[in-house]
C-alpha positions in Angstrom: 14.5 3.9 28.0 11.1 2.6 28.5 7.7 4.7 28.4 6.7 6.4 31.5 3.6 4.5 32.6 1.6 8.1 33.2 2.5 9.0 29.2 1.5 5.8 28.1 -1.4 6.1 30.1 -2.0 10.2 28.9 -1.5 8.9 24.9 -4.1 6.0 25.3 -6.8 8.4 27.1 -6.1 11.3 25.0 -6.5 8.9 21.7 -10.0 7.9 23.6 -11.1 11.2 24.2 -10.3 12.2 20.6 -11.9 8.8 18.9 -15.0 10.3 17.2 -13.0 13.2 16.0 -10.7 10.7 14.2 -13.2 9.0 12.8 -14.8 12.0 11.5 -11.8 13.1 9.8 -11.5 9.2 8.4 -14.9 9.5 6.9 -13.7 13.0 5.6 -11.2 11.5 3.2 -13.5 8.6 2.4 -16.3 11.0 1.0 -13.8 12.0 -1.2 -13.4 9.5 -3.8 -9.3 9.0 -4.9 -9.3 6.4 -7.9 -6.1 5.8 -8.9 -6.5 7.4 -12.2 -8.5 9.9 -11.8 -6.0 13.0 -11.9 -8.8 15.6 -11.1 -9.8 13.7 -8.0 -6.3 13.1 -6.8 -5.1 16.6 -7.0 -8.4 17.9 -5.2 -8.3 15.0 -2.8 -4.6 15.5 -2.0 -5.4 19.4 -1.2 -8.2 18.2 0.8 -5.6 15.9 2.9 -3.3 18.8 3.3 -5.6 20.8 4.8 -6.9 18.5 7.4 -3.2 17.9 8.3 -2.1 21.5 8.6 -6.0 22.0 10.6 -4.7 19.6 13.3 -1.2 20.3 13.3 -0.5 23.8 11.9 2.1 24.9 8.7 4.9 22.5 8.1 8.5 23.7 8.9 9.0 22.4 5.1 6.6 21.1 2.4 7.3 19.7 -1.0 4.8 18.4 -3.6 6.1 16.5 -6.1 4.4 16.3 -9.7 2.8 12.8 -10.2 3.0 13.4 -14.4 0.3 10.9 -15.3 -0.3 9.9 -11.4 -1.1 11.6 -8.4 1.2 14.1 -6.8 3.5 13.0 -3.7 3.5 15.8 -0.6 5.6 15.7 1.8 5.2 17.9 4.9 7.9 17.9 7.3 7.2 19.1 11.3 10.2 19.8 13.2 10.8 18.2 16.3 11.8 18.5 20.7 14.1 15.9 20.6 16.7 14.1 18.5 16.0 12.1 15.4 13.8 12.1 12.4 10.8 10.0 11.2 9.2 9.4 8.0 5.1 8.2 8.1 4.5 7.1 4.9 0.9 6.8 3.0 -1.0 6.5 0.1 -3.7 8.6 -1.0 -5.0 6.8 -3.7 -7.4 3.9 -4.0 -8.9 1.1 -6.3 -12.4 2.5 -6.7 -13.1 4.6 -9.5 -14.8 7.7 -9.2 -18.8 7.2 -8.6 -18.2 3.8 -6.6 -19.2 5.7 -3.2 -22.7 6.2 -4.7 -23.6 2.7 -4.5 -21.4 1.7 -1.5 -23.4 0.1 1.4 -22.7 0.0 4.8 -22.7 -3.4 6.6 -23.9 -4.2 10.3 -22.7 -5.2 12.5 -20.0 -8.1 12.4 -20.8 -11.7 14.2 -19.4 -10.6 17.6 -21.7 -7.4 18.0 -18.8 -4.7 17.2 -19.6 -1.9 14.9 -17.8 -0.8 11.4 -17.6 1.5 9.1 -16.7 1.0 5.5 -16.7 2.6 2.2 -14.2 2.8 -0.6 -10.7 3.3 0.7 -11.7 3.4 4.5 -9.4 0.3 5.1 -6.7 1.0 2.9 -5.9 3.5 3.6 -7.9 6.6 4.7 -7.5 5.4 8.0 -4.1 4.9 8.4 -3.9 8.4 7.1 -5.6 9.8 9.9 -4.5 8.0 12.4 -1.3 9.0 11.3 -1.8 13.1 11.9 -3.6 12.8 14.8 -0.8 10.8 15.9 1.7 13.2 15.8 -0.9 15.8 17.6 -1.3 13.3 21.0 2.0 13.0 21.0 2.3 16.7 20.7 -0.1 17.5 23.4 1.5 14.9 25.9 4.8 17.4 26.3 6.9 14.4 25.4 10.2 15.1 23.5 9.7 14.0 19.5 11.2 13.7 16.7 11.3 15.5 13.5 8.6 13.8 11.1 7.5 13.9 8.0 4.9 12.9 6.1 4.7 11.5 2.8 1.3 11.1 0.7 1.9 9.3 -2.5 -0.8 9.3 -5.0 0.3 6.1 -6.8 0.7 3.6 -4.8 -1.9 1.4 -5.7 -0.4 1.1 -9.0 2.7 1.0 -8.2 4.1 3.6 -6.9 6.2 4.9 -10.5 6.2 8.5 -9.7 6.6 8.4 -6.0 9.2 5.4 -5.8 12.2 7.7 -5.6 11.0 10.3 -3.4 10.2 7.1 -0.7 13.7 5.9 -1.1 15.0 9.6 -1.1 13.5 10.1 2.5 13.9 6.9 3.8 17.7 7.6 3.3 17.0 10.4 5.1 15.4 9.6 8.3 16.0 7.2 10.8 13.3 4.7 10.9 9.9 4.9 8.5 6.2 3.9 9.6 4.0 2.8 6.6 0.4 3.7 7.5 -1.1 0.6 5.7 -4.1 -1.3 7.5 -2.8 -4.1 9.6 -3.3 -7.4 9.4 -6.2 -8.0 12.2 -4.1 -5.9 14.3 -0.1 -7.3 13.7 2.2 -5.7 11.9 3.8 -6.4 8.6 7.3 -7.2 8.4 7.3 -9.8 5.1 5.3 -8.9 1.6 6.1 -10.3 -1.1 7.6 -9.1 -4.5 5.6 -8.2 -7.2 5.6 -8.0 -10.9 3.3 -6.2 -13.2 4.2 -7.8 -16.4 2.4 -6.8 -19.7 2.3 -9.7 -22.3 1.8 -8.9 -26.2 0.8 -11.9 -28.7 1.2 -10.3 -32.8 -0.5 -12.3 -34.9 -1.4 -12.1 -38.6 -5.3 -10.7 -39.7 -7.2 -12.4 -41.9 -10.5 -12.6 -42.8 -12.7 -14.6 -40.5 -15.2 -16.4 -42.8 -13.2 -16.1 -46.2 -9.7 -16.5 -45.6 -9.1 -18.4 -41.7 -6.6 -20.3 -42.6 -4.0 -17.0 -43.9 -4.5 -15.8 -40.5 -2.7 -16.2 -37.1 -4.5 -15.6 -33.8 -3.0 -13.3 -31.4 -5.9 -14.0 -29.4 -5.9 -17.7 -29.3 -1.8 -17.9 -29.0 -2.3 -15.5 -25.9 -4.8 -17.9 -24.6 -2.1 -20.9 -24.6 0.4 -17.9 -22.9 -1.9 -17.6 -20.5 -2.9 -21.2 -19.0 1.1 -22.1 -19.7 2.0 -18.9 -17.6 -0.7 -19.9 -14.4 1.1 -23.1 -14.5 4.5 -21.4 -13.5 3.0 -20.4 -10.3 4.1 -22.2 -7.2 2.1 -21.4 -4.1 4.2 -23.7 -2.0 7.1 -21.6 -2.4 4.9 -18.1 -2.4 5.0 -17.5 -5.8 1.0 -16.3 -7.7 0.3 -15.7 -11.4 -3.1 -14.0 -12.3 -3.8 -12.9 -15.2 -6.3 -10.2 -14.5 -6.5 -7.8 -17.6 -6.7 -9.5 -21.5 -7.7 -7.2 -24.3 -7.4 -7.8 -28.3 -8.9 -8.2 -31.9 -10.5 -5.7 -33.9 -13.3 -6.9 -35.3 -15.6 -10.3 -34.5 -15.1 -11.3 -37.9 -11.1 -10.6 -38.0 -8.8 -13.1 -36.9 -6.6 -10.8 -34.2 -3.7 -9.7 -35.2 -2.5 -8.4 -31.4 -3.8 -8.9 -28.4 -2.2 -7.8 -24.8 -2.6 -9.0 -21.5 -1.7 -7.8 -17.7 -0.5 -10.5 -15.3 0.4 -9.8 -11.6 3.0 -12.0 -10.2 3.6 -12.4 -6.3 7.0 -13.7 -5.0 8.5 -14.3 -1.7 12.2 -14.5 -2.8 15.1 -13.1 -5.6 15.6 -16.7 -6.7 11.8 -17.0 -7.1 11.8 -14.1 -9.5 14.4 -15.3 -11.9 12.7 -18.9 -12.0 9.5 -17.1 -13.3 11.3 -14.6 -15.6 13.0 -17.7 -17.0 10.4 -19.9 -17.5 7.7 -17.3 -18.7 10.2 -16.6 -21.1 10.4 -20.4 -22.3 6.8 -20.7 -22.9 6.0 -21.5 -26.7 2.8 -21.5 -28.3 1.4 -23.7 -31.2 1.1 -21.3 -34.0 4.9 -20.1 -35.1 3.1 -17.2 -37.1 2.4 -15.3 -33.7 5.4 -13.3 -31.9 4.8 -13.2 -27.7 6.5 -10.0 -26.5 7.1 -10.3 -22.7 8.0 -7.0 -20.6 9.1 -8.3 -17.3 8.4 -5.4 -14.9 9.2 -6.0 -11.1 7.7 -3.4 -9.4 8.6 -4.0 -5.7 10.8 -6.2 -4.7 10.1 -8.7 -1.4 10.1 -7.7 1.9 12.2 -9.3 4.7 12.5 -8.0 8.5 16.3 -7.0 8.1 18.6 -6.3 10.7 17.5 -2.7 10.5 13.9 -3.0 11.2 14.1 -5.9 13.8 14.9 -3.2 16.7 12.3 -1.1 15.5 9.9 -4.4 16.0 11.1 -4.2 19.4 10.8 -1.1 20.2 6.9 -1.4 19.0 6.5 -4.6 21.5 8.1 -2.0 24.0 5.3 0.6 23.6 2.6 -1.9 23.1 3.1 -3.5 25.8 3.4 -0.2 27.9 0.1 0.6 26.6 -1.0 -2.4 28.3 -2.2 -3.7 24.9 -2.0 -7.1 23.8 1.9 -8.9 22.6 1.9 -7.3 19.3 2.2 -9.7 16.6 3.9 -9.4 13.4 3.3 -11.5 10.2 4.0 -11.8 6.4 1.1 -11.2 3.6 0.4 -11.5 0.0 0.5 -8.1 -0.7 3.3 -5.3 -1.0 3.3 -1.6 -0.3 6.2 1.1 -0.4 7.7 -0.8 2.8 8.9 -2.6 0.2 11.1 -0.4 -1.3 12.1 0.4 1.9 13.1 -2.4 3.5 15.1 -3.7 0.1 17.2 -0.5 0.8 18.2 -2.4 4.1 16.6 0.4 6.4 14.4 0.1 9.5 10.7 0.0 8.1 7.5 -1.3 10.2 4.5 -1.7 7.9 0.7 -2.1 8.9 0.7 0.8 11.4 -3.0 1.7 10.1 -6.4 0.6 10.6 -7.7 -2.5 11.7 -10.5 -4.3 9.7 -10.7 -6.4 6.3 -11.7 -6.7 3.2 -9.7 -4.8 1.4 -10.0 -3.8 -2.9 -13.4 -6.0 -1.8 -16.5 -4.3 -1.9 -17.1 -3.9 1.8 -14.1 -3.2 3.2 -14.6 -1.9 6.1 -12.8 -1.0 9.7 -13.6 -1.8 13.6 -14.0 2.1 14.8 -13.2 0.7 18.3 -9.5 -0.2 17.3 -9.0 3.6 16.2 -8.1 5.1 19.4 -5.1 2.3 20.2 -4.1 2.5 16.6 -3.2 6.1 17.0 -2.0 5.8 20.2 0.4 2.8 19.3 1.8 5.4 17.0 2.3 8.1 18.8 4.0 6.3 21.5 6.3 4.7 18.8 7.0 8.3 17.9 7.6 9.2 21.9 10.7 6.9 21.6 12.1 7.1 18.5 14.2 10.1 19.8 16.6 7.7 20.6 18.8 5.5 17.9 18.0 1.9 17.0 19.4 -0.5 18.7 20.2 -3.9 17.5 
């Protein structure tokens, strides 16, 4: 069934009418700074998300909130529905920048082309997406249409991986019938690739010695890990979609000690299954000149890659459908660098569109920032997505 023109065309004026109250409750969540590991500000920040969400669309038929242990907490507030079916929209809370980075955060003008933004620490990903999100459901609600059932889900942890929150995703995406990930699109399409990623955490154990007295009885961890870490950078293969960075190294004890351990963090990126065993195979062969020094690898895959399955590719559709009602441009979808909890998702073989937030750039950059004009057909995009989803997929 497609749209009724005069809905799509109530959803894109309501969203328009409602655009500097959106973006007020954006800048809400951005004042409030989320780091992801900063417990205090998550827990406080998460209550402060709650609130805004039951402000525009009154007590949830059924809330849950699930303890985070050493991450934030995951809520999920569930709205019944008019019509048949159930949705999940799925965000993070969380963000890169530590507490105190809004203090120092500067607002840019006004891009090349003369359009405004906004930015500040999270406002890309993905405070926006988060309000787009409720106000969403509240168009849609106002338009009289017949909805689903949907319920939110704000994780806390995503950003670092999503540990705590992983199996309450999964859990609810079994759930429902099709999940929207509120992440910040890419220039306006939707994701429906990311790559797999790996957080590995590399340990070199050396033997300590004294630095100026006795060199030779020692064994550098820190040196060994050095070899580990140019051999492991060469095991990337960006033609295939496969990145190694090595972005955290920490070790020794003393400038005068030879190390006896040092550790390092290295994210991984790959598009494929195959991919990930080459890596965890040839990581695992790398050798390094001093015998003395043991190289301990944990190989943790955090998400694994993203495809548009046979599940999702209706749902694709079905977006294009109420795009295109909207009288927006063809919406695109594409593959990025990055994963997010579609992830998890879409491994599961379930329908899963990702990128349903903001539109901007520059995100974990300082900067980041969003196009307030794209707002109001953000949110509508949504809630007309949610308008049809009363109906089953069809591939």
């Amino acid at each position: 069934m497609n749209v009724p023109p005069a809905l799509a065309s109530t959803l894109t004026t309501r969203a328009q009418d409602a655009s500097s109250r959106i973006v007020d409750d954006i800048l809400t969540l951005v004042r409030h700074e989320t780091g992801s590991y900063d417990l205090s500000a998550l827990a406080t920040g998460l209550d402060l998300l709650r609130e805004l969400t039951v402000e525009r669309l009154g007590r949830p038929d059924q809330e849950q909130r699930q303890p985070g242990g050493e991450c934030g907490d995951t809520l999920t507030l569930t709205y019944a529905g008019t019509g048949a079916g159930h949705v999940a929209l799925v965000g993070h809370y969380d963000t890169v920048w530590p507490t105190g980075t809004l203090a120092g955060w500067e607002q840019p003008g006004a891009s090349e082309d003369g359009r405004s933004r906004l930015s500040g620490p999270g406002i890309f990903d993905m405070k926006t997406g988060l309000a787009q999100g409720i106000w969403a459901l509240k168009l849609a609600r106002e338009s009289g249409a017949a909805l689903p059932t949907v319920t939110f889900l704000f994780n806390g942890d995503e950003e670092i991986g999503s540990l705590s929150s992983r199996p309450v995703i999964e859990e609810l995406a079994r759930r429902v019938d099709a999940t929207l990930v509120l992440e910040p699109s890419a220039h306006g399409a939707v994701k429906t690739a990311r790559k797999g990623t790996g957080i590995f955490q590399v340990t070199a154990t050396g033997v300590e010695s004294h630095a100026g007295l006795a060199p030779q009885d020692g064994a550098s961890a820190i040196t060994a890990l050095s070899e580990f870490v140019v051999a492991a950078a060469a095991v990337a293969a960006p033609e295939r979609g496969t990145t190694i960075n090595t972005g955290l190294i920490k070790g020794g004890s003393a400038i005068n000690v030879v190390a006896g351990q040092a550790t390092a963090g290295v994210d991984i990126r790959v598009s494929s299954a195959a991919e990930q065993d080459r890596v965890d195979a040839e990581l695992d062969a790398i050798t390094v000149s001093d015998p003395r020094v043991r190289i301990a690898i944990d190989h943790a895959w955090n998400r694994p890659p993203m495809t548009l399955n046979a599940a999702s590719a209706p749902l694709l559709d079905l977006a294009r459908e109420v795009a295109r009602g909207q009288g927006r441009a063809p919406l695109r979808d594409t593959a990025v660098g990055g994963a997010s909890d579609a992830n998890f998702v879409a491994a599961l073989g379930l329908p899963v569109l990702c990128g349903m937030g903001a539109v901007g750039d520059g995100a974990h950059a300082q900067g980041e920032f969003i196009y307030p004009d794209t707002v109001p057909g953000q949110t509508a995009l949504v809630a007309g997505l949610l308008g049809r989803l009363t109906e089953p997929l069809r591939g």
